[in-house]
DSSP file (Angstrom, degrees, kcal/mol; ACC not computed):
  #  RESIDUE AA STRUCTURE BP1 BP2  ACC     N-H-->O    O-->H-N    N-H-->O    O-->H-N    TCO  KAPPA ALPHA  PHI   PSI    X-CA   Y-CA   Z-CA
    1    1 A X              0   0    0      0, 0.0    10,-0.4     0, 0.0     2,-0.3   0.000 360.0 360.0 360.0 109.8    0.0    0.0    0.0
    2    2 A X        -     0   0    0      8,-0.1     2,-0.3     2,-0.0     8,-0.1  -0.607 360.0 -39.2 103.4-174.6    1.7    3.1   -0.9
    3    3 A X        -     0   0    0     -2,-0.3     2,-0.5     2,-0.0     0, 0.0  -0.704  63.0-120.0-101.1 126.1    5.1    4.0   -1.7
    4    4 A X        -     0   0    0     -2,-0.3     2,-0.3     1,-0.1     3,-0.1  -0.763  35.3-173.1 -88.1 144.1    8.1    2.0    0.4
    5    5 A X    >   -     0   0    0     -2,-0.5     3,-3.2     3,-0.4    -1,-0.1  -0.744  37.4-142.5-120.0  83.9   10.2    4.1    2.3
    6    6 A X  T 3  S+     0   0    0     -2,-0.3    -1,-0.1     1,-0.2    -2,-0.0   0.562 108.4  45.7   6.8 -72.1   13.4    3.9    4.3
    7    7 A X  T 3  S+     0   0    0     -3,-0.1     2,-0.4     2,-0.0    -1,-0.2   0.752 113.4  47.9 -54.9 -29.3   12.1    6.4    6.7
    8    8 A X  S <  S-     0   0    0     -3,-3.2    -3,-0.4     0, 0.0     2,-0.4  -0.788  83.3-120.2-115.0 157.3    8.5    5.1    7.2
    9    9 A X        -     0   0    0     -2,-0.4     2,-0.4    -5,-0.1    -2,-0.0  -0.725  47.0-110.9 -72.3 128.0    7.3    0.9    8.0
   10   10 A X        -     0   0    0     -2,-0.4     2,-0.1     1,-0.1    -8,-0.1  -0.653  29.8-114.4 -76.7 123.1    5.1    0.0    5.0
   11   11 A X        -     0   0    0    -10,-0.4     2,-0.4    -2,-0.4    -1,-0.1  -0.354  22.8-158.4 -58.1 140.6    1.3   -0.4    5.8
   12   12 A X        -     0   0    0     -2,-0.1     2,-0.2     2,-0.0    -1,-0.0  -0.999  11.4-142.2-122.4 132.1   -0.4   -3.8    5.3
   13   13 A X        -     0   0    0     -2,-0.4     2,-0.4    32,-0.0     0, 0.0  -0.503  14.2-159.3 -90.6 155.9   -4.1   -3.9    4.9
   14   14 A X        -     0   0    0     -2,-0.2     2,-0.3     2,-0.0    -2,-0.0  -0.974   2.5-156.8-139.3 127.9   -6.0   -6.8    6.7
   15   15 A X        -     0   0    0     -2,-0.4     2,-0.2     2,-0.0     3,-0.0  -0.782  12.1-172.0-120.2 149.3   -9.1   -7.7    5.5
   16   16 A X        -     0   0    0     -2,-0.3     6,-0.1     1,-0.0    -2,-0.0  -0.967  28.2-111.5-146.4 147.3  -11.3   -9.4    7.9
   17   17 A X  S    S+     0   0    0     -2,-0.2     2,-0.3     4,-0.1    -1,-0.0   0.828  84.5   2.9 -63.1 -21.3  -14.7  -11.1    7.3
   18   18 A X  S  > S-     0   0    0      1,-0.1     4,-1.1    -3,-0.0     5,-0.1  -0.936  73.7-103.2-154.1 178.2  -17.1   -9.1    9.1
   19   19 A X  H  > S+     0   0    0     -2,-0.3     4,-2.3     2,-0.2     3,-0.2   0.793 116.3  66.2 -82.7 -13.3  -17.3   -6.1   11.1
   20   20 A X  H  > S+     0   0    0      1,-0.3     4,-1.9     2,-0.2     5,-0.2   0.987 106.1  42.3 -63.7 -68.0  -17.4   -8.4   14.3
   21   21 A X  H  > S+     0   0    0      1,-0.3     4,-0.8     2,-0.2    -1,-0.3   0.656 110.9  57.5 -30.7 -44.1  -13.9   -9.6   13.7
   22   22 A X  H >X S+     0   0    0     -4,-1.1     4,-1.5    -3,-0.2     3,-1.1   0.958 108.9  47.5 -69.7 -63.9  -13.0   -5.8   12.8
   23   23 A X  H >X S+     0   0    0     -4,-2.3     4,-2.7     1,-0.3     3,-0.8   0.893 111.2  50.8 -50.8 -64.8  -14.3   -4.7   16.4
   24   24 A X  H 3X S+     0   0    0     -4,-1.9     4,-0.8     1,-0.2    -1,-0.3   0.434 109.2  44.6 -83.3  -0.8  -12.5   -7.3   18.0
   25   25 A X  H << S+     0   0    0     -3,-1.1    -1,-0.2    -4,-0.8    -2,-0.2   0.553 111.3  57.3 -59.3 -36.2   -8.9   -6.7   16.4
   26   26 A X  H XX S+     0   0    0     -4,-1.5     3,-2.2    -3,-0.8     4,-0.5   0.966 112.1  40.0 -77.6 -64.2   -9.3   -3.0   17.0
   27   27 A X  H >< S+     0   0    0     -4,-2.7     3,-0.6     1,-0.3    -2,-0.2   0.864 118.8  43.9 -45.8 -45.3   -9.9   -3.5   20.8
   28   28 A X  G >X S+     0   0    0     -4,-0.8     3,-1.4     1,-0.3     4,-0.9   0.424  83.6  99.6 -95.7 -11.0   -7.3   -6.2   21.3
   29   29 A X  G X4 S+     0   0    0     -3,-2.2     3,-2.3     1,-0.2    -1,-0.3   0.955  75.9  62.6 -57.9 -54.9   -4.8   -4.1   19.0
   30   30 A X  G X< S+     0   0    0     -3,-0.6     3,-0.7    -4,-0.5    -1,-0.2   0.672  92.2  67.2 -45.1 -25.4   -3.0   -2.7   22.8
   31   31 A X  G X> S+     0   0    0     -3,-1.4     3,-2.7     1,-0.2     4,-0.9   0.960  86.3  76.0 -54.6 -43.2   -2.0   -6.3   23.6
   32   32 A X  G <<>S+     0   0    0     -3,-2.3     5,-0.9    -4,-0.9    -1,-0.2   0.777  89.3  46.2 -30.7 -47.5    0.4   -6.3   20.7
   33   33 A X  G <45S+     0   0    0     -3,-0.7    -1,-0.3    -4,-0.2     3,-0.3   0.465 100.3  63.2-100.3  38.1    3.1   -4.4   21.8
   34   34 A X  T <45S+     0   0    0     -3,-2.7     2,-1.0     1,-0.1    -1,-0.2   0.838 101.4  69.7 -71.6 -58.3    3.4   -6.4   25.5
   35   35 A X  T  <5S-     0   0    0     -4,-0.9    -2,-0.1     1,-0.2    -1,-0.1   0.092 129.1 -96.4 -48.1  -7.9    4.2   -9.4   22.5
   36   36 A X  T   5S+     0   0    0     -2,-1.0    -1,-0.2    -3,-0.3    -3,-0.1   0.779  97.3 119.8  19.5  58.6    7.6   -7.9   21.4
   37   37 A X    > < +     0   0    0     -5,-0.9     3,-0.9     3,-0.1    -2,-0.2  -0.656  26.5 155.1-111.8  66.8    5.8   -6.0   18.5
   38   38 A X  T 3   +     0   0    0      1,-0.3    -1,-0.1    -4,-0.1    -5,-0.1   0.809  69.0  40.3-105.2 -54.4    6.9   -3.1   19.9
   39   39 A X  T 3  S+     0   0    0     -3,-0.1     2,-0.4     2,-0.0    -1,-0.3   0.395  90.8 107.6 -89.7   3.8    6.7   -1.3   16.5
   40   40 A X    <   -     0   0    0     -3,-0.9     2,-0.3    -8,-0.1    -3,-0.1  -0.755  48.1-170.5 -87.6 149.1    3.4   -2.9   15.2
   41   41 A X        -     0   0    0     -2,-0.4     2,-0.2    -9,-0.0    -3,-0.1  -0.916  16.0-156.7-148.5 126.0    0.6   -0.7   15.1
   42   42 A X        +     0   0    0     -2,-0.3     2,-0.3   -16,-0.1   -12,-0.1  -0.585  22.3 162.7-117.7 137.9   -3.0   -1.4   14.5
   43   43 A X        -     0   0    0     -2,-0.2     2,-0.1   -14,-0.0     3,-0.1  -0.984  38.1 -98.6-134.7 148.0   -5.4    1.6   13.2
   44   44 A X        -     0   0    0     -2,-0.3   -22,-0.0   -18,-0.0     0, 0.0  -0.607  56.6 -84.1 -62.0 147.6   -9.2    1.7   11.4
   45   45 A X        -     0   0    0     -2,-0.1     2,-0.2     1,-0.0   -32,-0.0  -0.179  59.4-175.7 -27.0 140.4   -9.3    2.1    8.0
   46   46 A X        -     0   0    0     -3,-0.1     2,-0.4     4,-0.0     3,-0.1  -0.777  20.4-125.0-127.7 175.3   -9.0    5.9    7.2
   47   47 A X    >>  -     0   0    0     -2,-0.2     4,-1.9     1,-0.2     3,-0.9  -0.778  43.2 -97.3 -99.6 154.7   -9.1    8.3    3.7
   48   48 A X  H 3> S+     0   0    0     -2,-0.4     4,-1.3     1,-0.2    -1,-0.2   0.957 124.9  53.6 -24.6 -92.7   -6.5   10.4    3.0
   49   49 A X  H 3> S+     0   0    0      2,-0.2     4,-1.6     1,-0.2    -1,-0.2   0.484 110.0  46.0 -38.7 -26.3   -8.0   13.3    4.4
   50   50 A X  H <> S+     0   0    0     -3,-0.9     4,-2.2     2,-0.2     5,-0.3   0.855 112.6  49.0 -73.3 -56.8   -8.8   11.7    8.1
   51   51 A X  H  X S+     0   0    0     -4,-1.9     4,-1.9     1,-0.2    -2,-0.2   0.902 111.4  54.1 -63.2 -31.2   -5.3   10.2    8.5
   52   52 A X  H >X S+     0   0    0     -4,-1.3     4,-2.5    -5,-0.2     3,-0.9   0.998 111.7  42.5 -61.7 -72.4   -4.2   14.0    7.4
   53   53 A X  H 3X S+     0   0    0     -4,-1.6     4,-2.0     1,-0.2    -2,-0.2   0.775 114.0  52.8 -52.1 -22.3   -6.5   15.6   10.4
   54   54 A X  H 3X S+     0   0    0     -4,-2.2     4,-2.7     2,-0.2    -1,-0.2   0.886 112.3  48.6 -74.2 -33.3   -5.1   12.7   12.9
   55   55 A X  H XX S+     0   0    0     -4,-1.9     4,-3.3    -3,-0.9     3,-0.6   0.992 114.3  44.8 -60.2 -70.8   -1.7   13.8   11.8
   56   56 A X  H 3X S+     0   0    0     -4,-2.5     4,-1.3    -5,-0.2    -1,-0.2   0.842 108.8  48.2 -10.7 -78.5   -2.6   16.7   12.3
   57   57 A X  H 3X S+     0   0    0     -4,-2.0     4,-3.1    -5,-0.2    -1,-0.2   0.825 111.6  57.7 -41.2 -44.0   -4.3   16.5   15.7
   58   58 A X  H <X S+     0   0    0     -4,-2.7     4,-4.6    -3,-0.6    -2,-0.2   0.968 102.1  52.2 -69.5 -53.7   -1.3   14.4   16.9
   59   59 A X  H  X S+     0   0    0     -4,-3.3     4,-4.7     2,-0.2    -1,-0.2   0.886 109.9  51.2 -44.5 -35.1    1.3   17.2   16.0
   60   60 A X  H  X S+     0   0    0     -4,-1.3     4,-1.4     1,-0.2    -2,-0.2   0.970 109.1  48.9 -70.5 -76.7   -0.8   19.7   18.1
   61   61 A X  H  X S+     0   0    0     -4,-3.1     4,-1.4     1,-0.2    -1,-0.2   0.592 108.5  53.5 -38.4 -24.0   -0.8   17.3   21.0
   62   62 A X  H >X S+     0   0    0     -4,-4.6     3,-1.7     2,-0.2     4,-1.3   0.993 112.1  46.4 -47.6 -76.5    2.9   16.9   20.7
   63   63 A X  H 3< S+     0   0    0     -4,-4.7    -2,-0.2     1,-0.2    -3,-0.1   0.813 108.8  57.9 -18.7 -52.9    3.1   20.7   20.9
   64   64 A X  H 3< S+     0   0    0     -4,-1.4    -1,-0.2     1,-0.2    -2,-0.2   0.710 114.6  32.3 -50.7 -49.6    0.8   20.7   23.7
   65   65 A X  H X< S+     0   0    0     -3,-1.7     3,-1.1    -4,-1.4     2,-0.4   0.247  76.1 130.0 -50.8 -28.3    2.8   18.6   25.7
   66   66 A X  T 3< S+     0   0    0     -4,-1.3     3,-0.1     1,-0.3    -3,-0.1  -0.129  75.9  17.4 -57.3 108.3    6.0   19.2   25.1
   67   67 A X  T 3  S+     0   0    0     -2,-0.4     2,-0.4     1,-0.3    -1,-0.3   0.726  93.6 123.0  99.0  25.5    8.5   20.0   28.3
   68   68 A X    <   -     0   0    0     -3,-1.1    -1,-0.3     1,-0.1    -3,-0.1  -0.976  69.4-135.7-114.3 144.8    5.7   18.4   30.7
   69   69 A X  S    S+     0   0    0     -2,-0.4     2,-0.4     1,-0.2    -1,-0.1   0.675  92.4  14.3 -89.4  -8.8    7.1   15.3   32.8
   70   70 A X  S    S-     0   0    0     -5,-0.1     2,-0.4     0, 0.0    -1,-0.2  -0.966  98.2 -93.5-147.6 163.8    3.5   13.1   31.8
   71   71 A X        +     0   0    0     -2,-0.4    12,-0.1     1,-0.1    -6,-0.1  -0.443  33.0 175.8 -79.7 134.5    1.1   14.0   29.2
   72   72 A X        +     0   0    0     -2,-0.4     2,-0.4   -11,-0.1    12,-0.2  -0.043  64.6  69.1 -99.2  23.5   -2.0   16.0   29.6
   73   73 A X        +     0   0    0      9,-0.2     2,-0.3    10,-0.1     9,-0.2  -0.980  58.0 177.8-167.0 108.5   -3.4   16.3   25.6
   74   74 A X        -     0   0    0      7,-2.9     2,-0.5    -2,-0.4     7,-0.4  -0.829  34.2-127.9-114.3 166.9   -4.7   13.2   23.8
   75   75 A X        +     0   0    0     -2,-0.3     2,-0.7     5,-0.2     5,-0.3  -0.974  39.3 178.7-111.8 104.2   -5.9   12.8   20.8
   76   76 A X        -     0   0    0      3,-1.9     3,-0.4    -2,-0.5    -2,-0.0  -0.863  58.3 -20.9-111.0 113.4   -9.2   11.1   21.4
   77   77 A X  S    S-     0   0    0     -2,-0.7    -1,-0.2     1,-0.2     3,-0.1   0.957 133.0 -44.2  46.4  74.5  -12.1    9.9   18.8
   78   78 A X  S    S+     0   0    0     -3,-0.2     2,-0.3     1,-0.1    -1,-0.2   0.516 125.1  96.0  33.0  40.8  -10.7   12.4   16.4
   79   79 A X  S    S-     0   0    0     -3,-0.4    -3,-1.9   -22,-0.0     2,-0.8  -0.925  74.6-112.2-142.9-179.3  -10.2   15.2   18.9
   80   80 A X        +     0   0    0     -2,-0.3    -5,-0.2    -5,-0.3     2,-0.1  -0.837  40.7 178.1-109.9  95.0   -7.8   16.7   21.0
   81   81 A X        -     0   0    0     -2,-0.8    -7,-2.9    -7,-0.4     2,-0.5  -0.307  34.0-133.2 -80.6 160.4   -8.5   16.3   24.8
   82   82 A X    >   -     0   0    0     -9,-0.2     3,-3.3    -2,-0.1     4,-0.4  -0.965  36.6-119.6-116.0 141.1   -7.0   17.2   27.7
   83   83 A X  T 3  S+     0   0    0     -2,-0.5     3,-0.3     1,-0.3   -10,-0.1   0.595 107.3  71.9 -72.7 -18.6   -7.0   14.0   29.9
   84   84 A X  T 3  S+     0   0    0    -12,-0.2    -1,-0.3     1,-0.2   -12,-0.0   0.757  97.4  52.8 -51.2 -27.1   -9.0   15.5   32.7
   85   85 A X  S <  S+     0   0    0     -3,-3.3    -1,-0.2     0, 0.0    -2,-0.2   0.873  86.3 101.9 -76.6 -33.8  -12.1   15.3   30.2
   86   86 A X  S    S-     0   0    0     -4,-0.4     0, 0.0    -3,-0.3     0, 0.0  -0.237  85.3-114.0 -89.4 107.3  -11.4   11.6   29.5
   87   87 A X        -     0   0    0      1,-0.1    -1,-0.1    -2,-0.1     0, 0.0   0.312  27.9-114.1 -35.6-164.1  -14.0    9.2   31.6
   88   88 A X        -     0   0    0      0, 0.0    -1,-0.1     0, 0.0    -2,-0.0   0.322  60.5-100.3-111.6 -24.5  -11.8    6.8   34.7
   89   89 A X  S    S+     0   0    0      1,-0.0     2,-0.1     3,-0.0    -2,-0.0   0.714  74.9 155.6  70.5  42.1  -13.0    3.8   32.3
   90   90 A X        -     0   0    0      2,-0.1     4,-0.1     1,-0.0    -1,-0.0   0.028  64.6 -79.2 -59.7 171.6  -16.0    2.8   34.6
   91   91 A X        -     0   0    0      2,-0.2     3,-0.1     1,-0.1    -1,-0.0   0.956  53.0-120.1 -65.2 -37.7  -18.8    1.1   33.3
   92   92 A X  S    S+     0   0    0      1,-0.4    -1,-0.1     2,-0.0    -2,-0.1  -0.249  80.1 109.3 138.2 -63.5  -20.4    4.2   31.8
   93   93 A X              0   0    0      1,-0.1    -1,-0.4    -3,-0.0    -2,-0.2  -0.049 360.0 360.0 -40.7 102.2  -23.8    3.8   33.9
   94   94 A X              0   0    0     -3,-0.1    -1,-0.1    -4,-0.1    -3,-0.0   0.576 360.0 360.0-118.9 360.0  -23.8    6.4   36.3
């Protein structure tokens, strides 16, 4: 996919049968690098123009962050939070 590049790891698409299969790959992706896949990294399909605004998004949070001893600026569901905003990862049900 794409153009190979020294600088960058070449993408591999994975096609999966159903979106169940999709769900559960996407959650499970954070076991991977415990696995010594340290450098694999699992994303949803995106367009050009989404992976551009994540890119995006990401630089800011760099910015954002930068010279603080832990981070306070995520990029979360294609926005940029500050971590405070960000649920405890409770059930939801309040």
């Amino acid at each position: 996919m794409g153009r190979s590049s020294a600088s960058k790891p070449r993408l591999i698409k994975v096609v999966v049968p159903s979106k169940y299969y999709w769900r559960k790959a996407l959650a499970n992706a954070r076991h991977v690098r415990g696995t010594g896949y340290a450098e694999v990294f699992v994303r949803k399909s995106m367009t050009a123009e989404e992976r551009k605004n994540e890119h995006e998004l990401r630089q800011q949070d760099k910015e954002k962050n930068k010279g603080k001893a832990a981070r306070e600026w995520v990029v979360y569901r294609g926005q940029l939070r500050h971590i405070s905003e960000l649920t405890s990862g409770g059930s939801g049900n309040v």
